[in-house]
Backbone bond lengths (Angstrom), bond angles and torsions (degrees), N, CA, C in turn:
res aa  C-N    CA-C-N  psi(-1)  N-CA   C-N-CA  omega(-1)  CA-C   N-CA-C  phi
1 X - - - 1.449 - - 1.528 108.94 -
2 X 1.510 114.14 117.82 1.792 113.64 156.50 1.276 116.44 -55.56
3 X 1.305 102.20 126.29 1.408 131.56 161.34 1.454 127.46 -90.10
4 X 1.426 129.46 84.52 1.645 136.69 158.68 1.244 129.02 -46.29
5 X 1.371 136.31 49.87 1.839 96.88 -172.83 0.983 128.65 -78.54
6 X 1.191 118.07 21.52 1.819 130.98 175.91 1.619 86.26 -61.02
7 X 1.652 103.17 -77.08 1.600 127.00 169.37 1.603 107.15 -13.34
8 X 1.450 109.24 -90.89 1.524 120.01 178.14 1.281 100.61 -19.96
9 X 1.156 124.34 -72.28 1.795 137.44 -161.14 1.297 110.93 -30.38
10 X 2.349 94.85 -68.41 1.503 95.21 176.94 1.656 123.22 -64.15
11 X 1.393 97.69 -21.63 1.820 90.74 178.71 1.400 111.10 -82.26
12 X 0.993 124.50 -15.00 1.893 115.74 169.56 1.428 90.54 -71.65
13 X 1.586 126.27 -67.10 1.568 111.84 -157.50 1.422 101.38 -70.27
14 X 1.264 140.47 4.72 1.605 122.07 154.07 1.411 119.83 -74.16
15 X 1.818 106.54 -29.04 1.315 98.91 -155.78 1.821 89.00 -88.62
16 X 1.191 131.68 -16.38 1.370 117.16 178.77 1.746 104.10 -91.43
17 X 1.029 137.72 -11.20 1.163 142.50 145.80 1.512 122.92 -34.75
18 X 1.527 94.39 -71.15 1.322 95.31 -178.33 1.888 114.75 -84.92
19 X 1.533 113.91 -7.17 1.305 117.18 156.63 1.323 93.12 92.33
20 X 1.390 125.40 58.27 1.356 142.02 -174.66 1.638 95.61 -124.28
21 X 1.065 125.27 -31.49 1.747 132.81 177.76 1.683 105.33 -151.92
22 X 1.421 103.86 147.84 1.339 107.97 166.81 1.279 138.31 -106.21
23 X 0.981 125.52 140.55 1.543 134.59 -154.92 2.195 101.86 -26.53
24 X 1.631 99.05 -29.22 1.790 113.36 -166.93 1.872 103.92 -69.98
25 X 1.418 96.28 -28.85 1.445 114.49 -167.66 1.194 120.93 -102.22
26 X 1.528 120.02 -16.37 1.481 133.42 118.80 1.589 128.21 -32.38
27 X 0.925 119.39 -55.16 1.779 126.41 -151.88 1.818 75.08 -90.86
28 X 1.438 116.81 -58.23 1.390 96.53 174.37 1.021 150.86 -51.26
29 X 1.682 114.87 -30.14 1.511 121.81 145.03 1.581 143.10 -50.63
30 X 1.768 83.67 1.55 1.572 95.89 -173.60 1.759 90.69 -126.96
31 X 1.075 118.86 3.45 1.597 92.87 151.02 1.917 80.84 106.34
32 X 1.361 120.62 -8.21 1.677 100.63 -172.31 1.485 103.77 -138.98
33 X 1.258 105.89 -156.87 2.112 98.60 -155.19 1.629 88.37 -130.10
34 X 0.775 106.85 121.68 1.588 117.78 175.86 1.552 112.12 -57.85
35 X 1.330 137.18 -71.37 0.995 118.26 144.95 1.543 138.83 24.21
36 X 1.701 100.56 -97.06 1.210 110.50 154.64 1.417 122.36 -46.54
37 X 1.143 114.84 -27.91 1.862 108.55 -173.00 1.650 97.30 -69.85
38 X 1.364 102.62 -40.15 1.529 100.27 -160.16 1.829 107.46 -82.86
39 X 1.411 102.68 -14.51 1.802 103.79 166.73 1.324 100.72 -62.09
40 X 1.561 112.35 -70.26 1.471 130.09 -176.91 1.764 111.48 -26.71
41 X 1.073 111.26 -70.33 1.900 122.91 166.72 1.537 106.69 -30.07
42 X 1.682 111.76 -69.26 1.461 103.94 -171.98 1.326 116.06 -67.82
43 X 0.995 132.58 -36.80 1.486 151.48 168.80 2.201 99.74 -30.81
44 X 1.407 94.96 -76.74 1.683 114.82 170.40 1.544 112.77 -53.43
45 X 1.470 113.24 -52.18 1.374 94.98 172.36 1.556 128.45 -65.63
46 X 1.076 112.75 -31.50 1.750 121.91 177.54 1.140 109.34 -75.62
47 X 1.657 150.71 -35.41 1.582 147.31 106.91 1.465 101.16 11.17
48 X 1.283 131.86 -96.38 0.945 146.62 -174.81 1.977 119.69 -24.82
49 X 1.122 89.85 -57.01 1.221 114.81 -169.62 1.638 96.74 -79.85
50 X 0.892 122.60 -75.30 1.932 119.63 167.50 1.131 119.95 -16.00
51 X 1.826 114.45 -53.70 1.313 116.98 175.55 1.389 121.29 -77.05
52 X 1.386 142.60 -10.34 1.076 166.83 -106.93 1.212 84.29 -138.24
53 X 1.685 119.15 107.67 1.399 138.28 164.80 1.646 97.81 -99.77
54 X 1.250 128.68 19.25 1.342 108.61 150.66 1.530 112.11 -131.99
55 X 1.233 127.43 43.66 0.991 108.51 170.23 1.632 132.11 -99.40
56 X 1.307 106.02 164.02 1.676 98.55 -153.26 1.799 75.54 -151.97
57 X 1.684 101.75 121.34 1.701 88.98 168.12 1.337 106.26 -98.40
58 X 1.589 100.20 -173.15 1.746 123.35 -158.82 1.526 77.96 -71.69
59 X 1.767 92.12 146.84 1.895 116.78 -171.28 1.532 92.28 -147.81
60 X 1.537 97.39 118.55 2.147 91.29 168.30 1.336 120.71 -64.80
61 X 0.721 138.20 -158.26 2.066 153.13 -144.51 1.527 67.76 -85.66
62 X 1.571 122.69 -105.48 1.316 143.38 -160.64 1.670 109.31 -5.57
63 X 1.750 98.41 -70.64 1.521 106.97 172.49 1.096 127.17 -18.73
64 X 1.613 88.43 -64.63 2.204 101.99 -160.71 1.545 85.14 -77.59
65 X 1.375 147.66 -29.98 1.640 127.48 -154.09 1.703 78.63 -85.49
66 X 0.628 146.41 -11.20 1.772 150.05 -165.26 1.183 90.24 -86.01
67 X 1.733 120.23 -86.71 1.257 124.19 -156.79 1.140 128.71 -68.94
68 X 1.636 126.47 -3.45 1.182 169.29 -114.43 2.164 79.73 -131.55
69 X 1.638 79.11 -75.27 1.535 90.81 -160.26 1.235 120.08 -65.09
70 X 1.432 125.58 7.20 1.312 143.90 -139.51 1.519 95.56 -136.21
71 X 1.232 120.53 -38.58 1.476 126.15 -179.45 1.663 101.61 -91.48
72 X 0.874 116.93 -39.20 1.769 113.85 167.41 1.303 119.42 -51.26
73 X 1.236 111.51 -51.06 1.435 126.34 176.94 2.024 123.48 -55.89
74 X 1.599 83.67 -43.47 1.580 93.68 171.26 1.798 108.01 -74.54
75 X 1.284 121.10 -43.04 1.243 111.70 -166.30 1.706 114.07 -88.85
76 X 1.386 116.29 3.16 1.308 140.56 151.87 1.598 108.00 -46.48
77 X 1.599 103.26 -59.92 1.440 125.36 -142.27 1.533 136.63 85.86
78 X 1.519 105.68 23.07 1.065 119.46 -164.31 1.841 87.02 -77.06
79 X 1.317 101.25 -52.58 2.003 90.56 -173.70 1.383 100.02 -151.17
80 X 1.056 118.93 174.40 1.917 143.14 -115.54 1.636 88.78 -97.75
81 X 1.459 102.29 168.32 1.607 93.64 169.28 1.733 103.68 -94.68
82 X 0.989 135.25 0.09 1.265 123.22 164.02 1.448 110.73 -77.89
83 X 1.193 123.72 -51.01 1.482 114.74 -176.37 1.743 112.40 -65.39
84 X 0.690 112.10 -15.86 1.789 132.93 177.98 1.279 112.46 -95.06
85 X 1.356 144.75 4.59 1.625 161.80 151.81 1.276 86.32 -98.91
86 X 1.105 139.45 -59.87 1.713 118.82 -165.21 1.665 120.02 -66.11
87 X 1.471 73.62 -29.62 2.218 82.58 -177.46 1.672 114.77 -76.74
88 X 1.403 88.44 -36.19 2.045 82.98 167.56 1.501 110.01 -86.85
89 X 1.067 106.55 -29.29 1.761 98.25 160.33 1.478 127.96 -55.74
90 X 1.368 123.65 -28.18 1.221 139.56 -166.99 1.816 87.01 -95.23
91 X 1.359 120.15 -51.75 1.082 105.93 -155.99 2.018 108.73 -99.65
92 X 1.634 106.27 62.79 1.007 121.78 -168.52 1.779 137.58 53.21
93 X 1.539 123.84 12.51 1.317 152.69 155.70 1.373 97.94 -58.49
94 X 1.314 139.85 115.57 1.558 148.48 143.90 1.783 104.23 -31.67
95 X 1.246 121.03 130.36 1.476 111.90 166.11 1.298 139.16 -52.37
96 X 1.741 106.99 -29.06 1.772 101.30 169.57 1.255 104.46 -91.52
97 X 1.414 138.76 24.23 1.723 140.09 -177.83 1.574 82.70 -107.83
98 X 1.399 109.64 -71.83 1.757 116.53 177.40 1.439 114.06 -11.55
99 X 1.459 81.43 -56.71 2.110 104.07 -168.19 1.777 104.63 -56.50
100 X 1.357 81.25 -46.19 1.991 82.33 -162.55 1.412 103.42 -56.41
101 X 1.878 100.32 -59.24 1.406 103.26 -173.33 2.003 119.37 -28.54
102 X 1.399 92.00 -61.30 1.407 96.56 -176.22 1.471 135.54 -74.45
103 X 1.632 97.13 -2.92 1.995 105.64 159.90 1.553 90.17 -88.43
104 X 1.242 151.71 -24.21 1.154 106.14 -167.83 1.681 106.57 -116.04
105 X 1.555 106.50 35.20 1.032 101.67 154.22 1.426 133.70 -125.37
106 X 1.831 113.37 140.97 1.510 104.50 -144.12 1.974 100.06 -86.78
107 X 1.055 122.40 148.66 1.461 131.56 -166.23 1.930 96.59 -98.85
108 X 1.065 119.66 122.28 1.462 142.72 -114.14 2.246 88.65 -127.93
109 X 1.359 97.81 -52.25 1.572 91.21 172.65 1.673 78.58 -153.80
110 X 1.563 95.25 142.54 1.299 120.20 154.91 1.556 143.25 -45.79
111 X 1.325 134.73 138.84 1.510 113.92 -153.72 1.517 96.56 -91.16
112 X 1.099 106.07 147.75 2.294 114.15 -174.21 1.378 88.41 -93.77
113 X 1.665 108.13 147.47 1.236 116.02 150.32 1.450 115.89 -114.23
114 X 1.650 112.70 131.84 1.572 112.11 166.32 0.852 115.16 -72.46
C-alpha cells in the first residue's frame, strides 16, 4: 500500500478543521500527545527567541514611527545612545532589543556642541 503524508497532513488538518477529530486525536494518530507537542513548541520557541540577537517584537504604526524616529536621530548624532535606549524603551522596544538596535547602528556625523 502507498503511503502520502503530504495527503495524511491535509486530511488530519481538514478533519480538525471541520471538527471531525481534535487536534489530541491527531497527535495520537501519530504516535505522540499533543499536549506535550504544545509544551515542546513553547519551550523551542522561547529558546529561540532568548538566543535571538535580532529580535524586535510586534510595534503598532505609532511605535515603529517613534522608534523609527528615535534611531534616525541617534545615527544623525542628534543624541547619545543612552538617551536613545530609553526612548525606544519608553516607546514600547524591550531594553536588550533597544540595546542591540543601537550598537548596531553606525552614527553617521557627530553631535556639535554650542
Amino acid at each position: 500500500m502507498w503511503v502520502d503524508p503530504m495527503h495524511d497532513m491535509v486530511a488530519a488538518e481538514k478533519a480538525v478543521e471541520h471538527k471531525w477529530k481534535t487536534n489530541s486525536q491527531i497527535s495520537s494518530d501519530l504516535g505522540t500527545n499533543y499536549d506535550n507537542n504544545i509544551k515542546e513548541f513553547e519551550r523551542e520557541t522561547s529558546m529561540i527567541v532568548k538566543d535571538s540577537d535580532n529580535n524586535v517584537p510586534v510595534l503598532n504604526g505609532a511605535q515603529i514611527s517613534s522608534a523609527l524616529s528615535v534611531v534616525q536621530q541617534y545615527a544623525s548624532g542628534a543624541i547619545d545612545a543612552d538617551p536613545a535606549i530609553a526612548l525606544l524603551t519608553a516607546s514600547g522596544v524591550p531594553a536588550a532589543s533597544a540595546e542591540n538596535m543601537i550598537k548596531k547602528q553606525k552614527v553617521t556625523n557627530e553631535k556639535t556642541t554650542a
